[in-house]
C-alpha positions, 0 to 999 in steps of 0.5 A: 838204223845203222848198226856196226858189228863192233866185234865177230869171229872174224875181221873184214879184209884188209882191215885192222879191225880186231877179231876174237870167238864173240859178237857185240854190236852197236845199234844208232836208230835216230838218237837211241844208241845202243850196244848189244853184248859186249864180247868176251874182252876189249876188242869190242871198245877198241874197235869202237874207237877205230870206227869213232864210235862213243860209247861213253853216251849209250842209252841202252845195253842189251845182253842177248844171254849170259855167255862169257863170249856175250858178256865178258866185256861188260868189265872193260866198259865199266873201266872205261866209264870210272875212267871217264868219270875219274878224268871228268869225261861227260858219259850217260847211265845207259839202262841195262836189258837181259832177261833174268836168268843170265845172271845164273852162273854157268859151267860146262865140264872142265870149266867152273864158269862161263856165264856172267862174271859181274853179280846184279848189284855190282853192274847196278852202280853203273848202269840201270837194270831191267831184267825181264823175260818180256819184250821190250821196246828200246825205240818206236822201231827197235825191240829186244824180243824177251824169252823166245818161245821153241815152237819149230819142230826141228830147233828143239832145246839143246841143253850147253853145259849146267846152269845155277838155280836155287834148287842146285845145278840143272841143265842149261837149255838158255831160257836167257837166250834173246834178241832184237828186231828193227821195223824198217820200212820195208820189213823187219831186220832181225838181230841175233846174238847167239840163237841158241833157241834156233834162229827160225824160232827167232824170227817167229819171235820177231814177228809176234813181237811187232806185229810184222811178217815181212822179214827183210834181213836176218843177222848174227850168230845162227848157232849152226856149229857142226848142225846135222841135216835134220837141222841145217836143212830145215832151217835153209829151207826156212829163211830161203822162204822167207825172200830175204834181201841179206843173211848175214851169219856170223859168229857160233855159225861155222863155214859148213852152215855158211855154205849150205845156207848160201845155196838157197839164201843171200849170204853176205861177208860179217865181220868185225867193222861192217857197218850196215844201215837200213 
């Protein structure tokens, strides 16, 4: 598998690769191609394009939650596929996976909307949907892990903002929140896009789903912003256990996170551009 983060919060050194305060990835396992979130504008397609990455021939497009930094972009991709059909450029209909709750509109005090901006049947013109809670396989090896289940004591659901149900406005504790995971050969390598759910919380998902307990890499966003030591703490004491070979966290995971995870974990350099395989 190789995956590039298409977009983080940050740029690698002394690239020209573009940043901004969200995540999108691109995923090639042999012939599947998938893009996971699509950030908040079009950096995620420039970008691509820097790295010679096509994204008009995608099988798959993964939306870890509905956040406006996760999903946004999803409008420059639908653009760049009218263009390509306008100019008779070939390009696939790639299936779309989110779990069905990240469509629900969000908001958060003064802001009217931070989830999806495109409605289930707008983006169903273009892309074939498959909104489930549940696991599902996009390759032998790469699965997206469905709703994640809150099992660790100290990643208990913190609730961000209001979201949409039909009975009215309720607190948002992102049931949408979701992930990937990779066999690899020598263990999993677990894609988060924003673990709103915890990131330990995510990893058991990971294995539950595949059946695997070694766990190689962990990377993406760690939702440890501001984390109190009742949850950093844990949380470094966790992933240190697991013997990792990497820690790649990035995007919602700020410098103090970094460095606390960085005493007992291999924390290594994201940003946007890095291309890893495995």
């Amino acid at each position: 598998m190789e995956l590039t983060f298409l977009v983080d919060n940050n740029s690698l050194v002394g690239t020209q690769f573009l940043a901004e305060p969200a995540l999108s990835m691109f995923i090639r396992d042999g012939k599947t191609r998938v893009l996971f979130d699509a950030g908040y504008s079009d950096a995620f397609l420039k970008n691509a394009q820097r790295k010679n990455i096509d994204l008009l021939h995608l099988d798959w497009i993964a939306l870890s939650h509905g956040h406006f930094d996760h999903t946004w972009g999803l409008d420059i991709l639908i653009r760049h596929y009218f263009e390509a059909a306008v100019h008779k450029q070939a390009n696939s209909r790639p299936v779309l996976v989110a779990h069905p709750k990240a469509f629900t509109s969000k908001r958060k005090d003064a802001v009217p909307e931070l989830g999806m901006l495109l409605a289930e049947e707008k983006l169903s013109a273009q892309f074939d949907l498959t909104l489930t809670d549940q696991p599902v396989w996009l390759s032998k090896r790469l699965a997206t892990l469905g709703e994640i289940k809150r099992v660790t004591d100290f990643e208990p659901p913190a609730p961000l903002g209001e979201r949409n149900e039909e009975n009215g406005w309720v607190e948002d504790d992102l049931p949408d929140d979701t992930a990937m995971a990779y066999v690899s050969d020598t263990g999993l390598v677990v894609i988060a896009g924003c673990a709103h759910a915890g990131i330990c919380n995510t990893v058991e998902q990971a294995k539950r789903v595949t059946g695997v307990d070694s766990v190689r890499t962990v990377l993406g966003g760690f939702h440890l912003q501001k984390a109190k030591p009742e949850r950093l703490d844990p949380t470094t004491d966790y992933l240190a256990a697991l013997d990792l070979e990497a820690l790649y966290c990035c995007h919602c995971t700020d410098l103090a996170g970094k460095i606390a995870l960085a005493r007992k974990c291999p924390v290594k350099e994201v940003g946007s551009g890095l291309t890893l395989e495995f």
